[in-house]
KEMIZA-362905 format. One record per residue (C-alpha): residue number from 1; residue in one letter; z, y, x. Coordinates in steps of 0.02 Angstrom, whole numbers, plus 50000, padded with zeros to 5 digits. Layout:
<rs>
NUM	A	Z	Y	X
...
</rs>
This chain:
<rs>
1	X	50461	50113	49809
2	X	50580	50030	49934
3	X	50439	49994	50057
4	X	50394	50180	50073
5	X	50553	50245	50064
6	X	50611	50131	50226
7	X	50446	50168	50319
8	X	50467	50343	50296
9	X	50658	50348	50355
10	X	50676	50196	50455
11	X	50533	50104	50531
12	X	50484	50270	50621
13	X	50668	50308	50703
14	X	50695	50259	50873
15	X	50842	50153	50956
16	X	50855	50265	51112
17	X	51063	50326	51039
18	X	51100	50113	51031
19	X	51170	50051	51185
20	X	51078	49898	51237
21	X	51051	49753	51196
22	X	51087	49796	51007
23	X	50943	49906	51034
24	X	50817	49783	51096
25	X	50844	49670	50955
26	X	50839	49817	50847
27	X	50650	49861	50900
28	X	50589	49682	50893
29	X	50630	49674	50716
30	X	50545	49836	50687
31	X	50384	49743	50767
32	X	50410	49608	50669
33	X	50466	49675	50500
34	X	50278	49776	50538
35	X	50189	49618	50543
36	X	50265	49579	50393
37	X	50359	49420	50457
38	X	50524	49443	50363
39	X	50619	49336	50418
40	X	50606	49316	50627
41	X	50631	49501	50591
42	X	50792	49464	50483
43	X	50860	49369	50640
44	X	50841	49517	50760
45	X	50933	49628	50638
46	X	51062	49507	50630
47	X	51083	49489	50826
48	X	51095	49673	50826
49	X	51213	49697	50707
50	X	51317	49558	50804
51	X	51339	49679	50945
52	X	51357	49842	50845
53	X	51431	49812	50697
54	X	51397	50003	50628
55	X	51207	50001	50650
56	X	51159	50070	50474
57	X	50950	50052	50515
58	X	50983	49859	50572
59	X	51073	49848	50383
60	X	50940	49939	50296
61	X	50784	49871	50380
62	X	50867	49699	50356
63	X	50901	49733	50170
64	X	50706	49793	50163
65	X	50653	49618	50256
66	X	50769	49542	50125
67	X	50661	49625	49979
68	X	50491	49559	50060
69	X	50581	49383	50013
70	X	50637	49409	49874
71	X	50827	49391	49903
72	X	50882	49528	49792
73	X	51062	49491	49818
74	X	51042	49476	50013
75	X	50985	49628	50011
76	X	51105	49712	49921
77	X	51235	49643	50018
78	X	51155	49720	50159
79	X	51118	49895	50069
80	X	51308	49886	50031
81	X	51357	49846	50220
82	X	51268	50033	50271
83	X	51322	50135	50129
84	X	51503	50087	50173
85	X	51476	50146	50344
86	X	51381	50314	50287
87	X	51386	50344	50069
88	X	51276	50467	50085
89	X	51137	50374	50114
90	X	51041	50447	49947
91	X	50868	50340	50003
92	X	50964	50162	50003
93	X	51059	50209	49837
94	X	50881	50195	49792
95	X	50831	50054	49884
96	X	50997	49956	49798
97	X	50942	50015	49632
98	X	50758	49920	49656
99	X	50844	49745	49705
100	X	50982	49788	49526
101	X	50804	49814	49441
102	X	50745	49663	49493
103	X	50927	49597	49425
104	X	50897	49658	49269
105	X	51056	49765	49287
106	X	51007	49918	49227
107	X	51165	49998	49200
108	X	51180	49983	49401
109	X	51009	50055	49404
110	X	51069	50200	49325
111	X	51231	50235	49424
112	X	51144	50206	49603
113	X	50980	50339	49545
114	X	51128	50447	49474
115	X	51239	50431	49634
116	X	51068	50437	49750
117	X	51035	50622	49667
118	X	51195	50680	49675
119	X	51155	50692	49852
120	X	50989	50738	49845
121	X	50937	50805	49670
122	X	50743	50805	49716
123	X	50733	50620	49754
124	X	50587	50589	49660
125	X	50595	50386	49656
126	X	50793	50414	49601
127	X	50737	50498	49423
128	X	50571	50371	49412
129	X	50672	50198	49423
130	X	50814	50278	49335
131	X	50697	50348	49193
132	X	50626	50156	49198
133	X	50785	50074	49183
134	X	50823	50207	49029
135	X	50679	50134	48971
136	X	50715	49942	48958
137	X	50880	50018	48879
138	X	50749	50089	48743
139	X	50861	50260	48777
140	X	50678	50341	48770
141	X	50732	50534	48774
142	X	50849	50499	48910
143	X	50695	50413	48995
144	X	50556	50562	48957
145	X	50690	50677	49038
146	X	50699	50587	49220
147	X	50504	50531	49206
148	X	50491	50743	49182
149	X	50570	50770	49347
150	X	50462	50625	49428
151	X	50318	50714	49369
152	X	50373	50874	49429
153	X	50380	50811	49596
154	X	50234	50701	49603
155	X	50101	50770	49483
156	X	50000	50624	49531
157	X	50108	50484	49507
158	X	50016	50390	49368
159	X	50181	50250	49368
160	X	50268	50399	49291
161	X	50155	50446	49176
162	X	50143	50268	49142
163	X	50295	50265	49075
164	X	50349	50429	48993
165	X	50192	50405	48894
166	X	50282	50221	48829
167	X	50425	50323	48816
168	X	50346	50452	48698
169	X	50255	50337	48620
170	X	50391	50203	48571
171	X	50495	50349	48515
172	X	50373	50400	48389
173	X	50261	50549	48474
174	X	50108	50420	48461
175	X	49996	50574	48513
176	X	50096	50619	48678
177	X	50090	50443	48720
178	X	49928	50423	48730
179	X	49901	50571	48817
180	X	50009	50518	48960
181	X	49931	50322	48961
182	X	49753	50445	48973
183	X	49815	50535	49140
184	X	49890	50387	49215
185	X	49720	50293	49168
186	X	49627	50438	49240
187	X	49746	50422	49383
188	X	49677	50249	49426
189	X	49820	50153	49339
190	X	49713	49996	49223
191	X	49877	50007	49123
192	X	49856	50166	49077
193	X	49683	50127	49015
194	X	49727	49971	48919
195	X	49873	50053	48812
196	X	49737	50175	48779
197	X	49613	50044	48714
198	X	49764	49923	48627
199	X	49848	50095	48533
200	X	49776	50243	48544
201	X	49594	50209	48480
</rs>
């Protein structure tokens, strides 16, 4: 989720409003952070933030790099260094919400997908991690309810199927479960296919 989200919004922007040198450091991290090398990249972002302290895509693509280690907290920190600059950022609510996941705090799962679509209400990744992190709570209708939206948006999405049909299932609709664990197995998901084969047979 946080991958696609940052390539999407960030990767692809340019650094032509950055006065130079921030700027230059900025784009060789971008270069690097696409090869994948996380942390030479980390250091650019950091010598760009050193000269403009209010570069919110240095702080996000730094928290991403962050992710590709690992260093859920690291990243945070750096999630929480651009959303005090801009709190509107609904996309790196999101991202923040991943690295809680990772955590295992789900409550601040739930109040960075909650606060993410309160600025955007169609953020489909918002309702699927918060839906999962309903899940681990075992507050399954809660959890059917955001993996609904996630569906809605993303009919394809067999992660959300995935996990409405554990939902469903876990909350007693054994037949809706396996109808969902079906889809997301027809969507490609082997998950899908082995709840299908461990419960539904």
């Amino acid at each position: 989720m946080r991958f696609l989200i940052s390539l999407l919004l960030f990767l692809g922007l340019t650094a032509h409003a950055q006065k130079q040198p921030a700027a230059f450091y900025f784009k060789q991290g971008m270069e690097l952070q696409k090869k994948e090398q996380f942390k030479d990249a980390i250091e650019k972002y950091k010598l760009a933030i050193s000269i403009n302290k209010n570069y919110i895509e240095a702080y996000v693509n730094k928290g991403i790099c962050e992710d590709g280690l690992s260093q859920w907290i690291n990243a945070i920190a750096s999630y929480n260094a651009a959303l005090k600059i801009n709190p509107k950022l609904a996309e790196v609510y999101c991202l923040r919400a991943a690295d809680k996941y990772e955590l295992e705090d789900l409550d601040g799962v739930i109040l960075d997908c909650t606060l993410a679509l309160d600025i955007n209400p169609e953020l489909h990744d918002a309702y699927l991690s918060r839906g999962n992190a309903y899940y681990q709570k075992k507050e399954f209708p809660k959890a059917i309810t955001d993996y609904n939206r996630a569906i809605d948006a993303d009919a394809k999405d067999a992660q959300a199927y995935m996990g409405r049909g554990s939902a469903y299932y876990f909350n007693g609709n054994i037949k809706a479960g396996c109808a969902d664990w079906q889809t997301a197995a027809n969507l490609g998901l082997k998950d899908g296919a082995e709840m299908v084969e461990k419960h539904c047979r």
